[in-house]
C-alpha positions as CSV (number, residue, x, y, z in Angstrom):
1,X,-20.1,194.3,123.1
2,X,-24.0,195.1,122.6
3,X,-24.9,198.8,123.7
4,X,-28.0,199.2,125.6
5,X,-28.9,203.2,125.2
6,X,-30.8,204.6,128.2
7,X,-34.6,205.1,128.3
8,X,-35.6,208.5,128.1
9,X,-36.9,208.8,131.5
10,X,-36.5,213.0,131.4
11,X,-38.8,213.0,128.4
12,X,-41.6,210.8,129.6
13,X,-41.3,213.3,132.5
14,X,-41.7,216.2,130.4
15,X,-44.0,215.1,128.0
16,X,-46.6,213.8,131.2
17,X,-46.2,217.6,132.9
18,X,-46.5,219.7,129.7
19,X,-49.7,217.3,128.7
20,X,-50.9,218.4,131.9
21,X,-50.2,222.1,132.4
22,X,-51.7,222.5,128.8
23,X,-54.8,220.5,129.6
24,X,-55.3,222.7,133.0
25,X,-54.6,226.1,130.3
26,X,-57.4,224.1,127.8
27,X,-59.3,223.7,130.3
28,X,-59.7,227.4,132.2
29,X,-59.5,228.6,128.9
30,X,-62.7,226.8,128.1
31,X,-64.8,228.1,131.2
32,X,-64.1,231.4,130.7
33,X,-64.8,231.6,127.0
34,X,-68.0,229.0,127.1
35,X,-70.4,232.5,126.7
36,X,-68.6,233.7,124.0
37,X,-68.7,230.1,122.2
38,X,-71.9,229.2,122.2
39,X,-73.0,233.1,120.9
40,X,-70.9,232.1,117.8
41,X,-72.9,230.5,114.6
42,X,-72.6,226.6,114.4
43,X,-69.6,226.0,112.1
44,X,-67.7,228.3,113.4
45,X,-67.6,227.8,116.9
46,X,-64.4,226.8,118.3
47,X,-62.2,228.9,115.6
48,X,-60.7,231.8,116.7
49,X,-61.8,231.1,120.6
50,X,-58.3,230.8,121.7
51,X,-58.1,227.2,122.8
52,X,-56.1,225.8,119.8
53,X,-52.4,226.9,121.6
54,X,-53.4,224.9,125.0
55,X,-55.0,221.8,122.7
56,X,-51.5,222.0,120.9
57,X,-49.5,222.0,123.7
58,X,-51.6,219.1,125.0
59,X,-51.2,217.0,121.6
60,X,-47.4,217.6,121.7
61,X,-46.7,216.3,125.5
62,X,-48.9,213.6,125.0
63,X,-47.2,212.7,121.9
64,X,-43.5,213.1,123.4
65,X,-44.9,211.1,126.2
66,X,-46.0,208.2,124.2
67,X,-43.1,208.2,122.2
68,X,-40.7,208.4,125.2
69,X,-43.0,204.8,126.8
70,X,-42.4,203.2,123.8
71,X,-38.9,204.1,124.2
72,X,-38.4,202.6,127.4
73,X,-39.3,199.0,125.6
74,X,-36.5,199.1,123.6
75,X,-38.4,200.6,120.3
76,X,-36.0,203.0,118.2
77,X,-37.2,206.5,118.3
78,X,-37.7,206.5,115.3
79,X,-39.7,204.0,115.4
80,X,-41.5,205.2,118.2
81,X,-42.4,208.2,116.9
82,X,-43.7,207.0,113.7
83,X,-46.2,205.1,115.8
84,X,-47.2,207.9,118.9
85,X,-48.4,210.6,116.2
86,X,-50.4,209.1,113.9
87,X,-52.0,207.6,117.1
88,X,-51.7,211.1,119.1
89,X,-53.0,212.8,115.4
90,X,-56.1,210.8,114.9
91,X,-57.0,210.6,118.9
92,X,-56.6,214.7,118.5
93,X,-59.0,214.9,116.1
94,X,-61.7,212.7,117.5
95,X,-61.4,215.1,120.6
96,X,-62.0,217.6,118.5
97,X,-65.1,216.8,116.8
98,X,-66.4,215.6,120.1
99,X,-65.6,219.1,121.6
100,X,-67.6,220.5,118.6
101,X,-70.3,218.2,119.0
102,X,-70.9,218.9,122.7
103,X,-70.9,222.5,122.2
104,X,-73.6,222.2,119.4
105,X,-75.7,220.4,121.6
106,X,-75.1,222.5,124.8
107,X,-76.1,225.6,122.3
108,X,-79.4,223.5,121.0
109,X,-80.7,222.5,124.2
110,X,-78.8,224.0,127.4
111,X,-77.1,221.8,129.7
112,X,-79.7,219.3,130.3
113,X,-79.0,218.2,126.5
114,X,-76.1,216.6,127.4
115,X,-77.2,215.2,130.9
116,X,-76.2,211.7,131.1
117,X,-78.1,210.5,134.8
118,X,-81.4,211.7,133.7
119,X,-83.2,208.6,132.2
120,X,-86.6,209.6,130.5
């Protein structure tokens, strides 16, 4: 008799609410501390500010969430893992650069530097 194991419904749970909760940390965390990063010198802007623990804590639920939806379609997990964090590694680290880039330009030419509705 073939064995169907359960899908891990308690860890896409989990995964979706600590994504989230770490995104809301990430996210006060960066309000409050937007001053003190933009006072910083270029390259070294987002080190030491304090926002790596919340982007970590996002990274990982979104990674155990990812894993556990490919679970539910009958991948290994294994398997599934091997696939959600290359993919939640790479995505990490284009949010990362972005997040650099936008400060650096927030620092070059205020807020209106990144102003998308204003056409020229």
């Amino acid at each position: 008799m073939y064995y169907l194991p359960e899908p891990p419904y308690f860890l896409l749970i989990v995964g979706l609410f600590t994504g989230l909760t770490c995104g809301l940390a990430f996210e006060a965390t960066l309000k409050m501390n937007v001053r003190e990063l933009l006072k910083k010198p270029a390259n070294q802007m987002l080190k030491g500010s304090g926002l790596q623990l919340p982007f970590l804590g996002i990274c990982v639920g979104i990674c155990v969430f990812l894993s556990a939806g490919l679970e539910v379609f009958l991948f290994d997990p294994w398997l599934s893992y091997s696939i959600a964090l290359p993919m939640t590694i790479f995505i990490a680290a284009l949010v990362w650069v972005q997040l650099e880039s936008v400060l650096k330009q927030i620092k070059e030419g205020g807020s209106k530097a990144i102003d998308l509705d204003a056409f020229y």
